[in-house]
C-alpha atoms as one frame of an Amber mdcrd trajectory, in Angstrom:
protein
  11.390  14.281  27.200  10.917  13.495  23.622  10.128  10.145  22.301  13.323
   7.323  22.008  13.008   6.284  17.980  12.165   2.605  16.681  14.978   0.575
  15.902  14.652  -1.874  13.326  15.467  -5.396  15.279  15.335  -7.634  11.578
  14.007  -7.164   8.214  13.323  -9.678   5.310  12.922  -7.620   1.981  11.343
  -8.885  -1.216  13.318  -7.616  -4.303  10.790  -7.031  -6.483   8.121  -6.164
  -4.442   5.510  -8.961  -3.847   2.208  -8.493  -5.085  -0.480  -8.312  -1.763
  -3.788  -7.290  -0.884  -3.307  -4.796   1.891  -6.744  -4.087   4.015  -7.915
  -0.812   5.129 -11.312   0.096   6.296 -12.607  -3.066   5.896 -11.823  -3.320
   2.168  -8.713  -5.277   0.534  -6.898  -2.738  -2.036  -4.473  -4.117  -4.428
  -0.647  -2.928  -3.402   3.068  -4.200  -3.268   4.854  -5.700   0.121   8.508
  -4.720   0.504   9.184  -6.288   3.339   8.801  -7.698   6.784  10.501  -5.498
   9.955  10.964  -6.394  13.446  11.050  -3.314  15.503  12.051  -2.724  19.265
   8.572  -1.479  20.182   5.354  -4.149  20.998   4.057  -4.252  17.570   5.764
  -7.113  16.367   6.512  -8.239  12.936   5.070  -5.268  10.945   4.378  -5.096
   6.706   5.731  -2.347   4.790   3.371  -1.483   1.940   2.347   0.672  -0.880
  -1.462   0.349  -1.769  -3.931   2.691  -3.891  -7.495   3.483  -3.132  -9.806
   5.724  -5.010 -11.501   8.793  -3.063 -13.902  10.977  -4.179 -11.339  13.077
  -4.937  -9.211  11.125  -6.962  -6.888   8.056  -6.913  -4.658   8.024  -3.107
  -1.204   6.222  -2.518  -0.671   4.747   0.645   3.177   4.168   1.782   3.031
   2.712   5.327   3.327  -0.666   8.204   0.478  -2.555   8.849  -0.295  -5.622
  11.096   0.019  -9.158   9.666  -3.463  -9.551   9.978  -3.820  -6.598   7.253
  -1.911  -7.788   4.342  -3.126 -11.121   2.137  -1.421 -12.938  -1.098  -3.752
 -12.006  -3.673  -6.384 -14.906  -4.829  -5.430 -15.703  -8.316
């Protein structure tokens, strides 16, 4: 039986993006929020991001969700 799909419960954009530091392998990268979602599933409140890292095999863009706990304002 194949898998019932998320359903997006709320959602507070930011238009622009905000400016965040998103972590990922226990390093902060520099990347943009677009917003908050609520989805029907036991994550909770997830953040919808866009961060860069560089590889050894050249720069990588990262679209995806991550917890709360995973995305920072920036210190300035």
């Amino acid at each position: 039986m194949p898998e019932q799909p998320v359903r997006v419960l709320e959602e507070q954009k930011f238009d622009p993006p905000r400016r965040v530091e998103v972590d990922h392998n226990d390093a902060w990268h520099i990347g943009y929020q677009r917003a908050w979602r609520l989805c029907d599933d036991t994550r909770g409140w997830m953040a919808e991001v866009r961060w860069s890292a560089q590889h050894d095999w050249g720069l990588g863009t990262s679209d995806t969700m991550v917890t709360p706990d995973q995305v920072r304002l920036p210190v300035e």
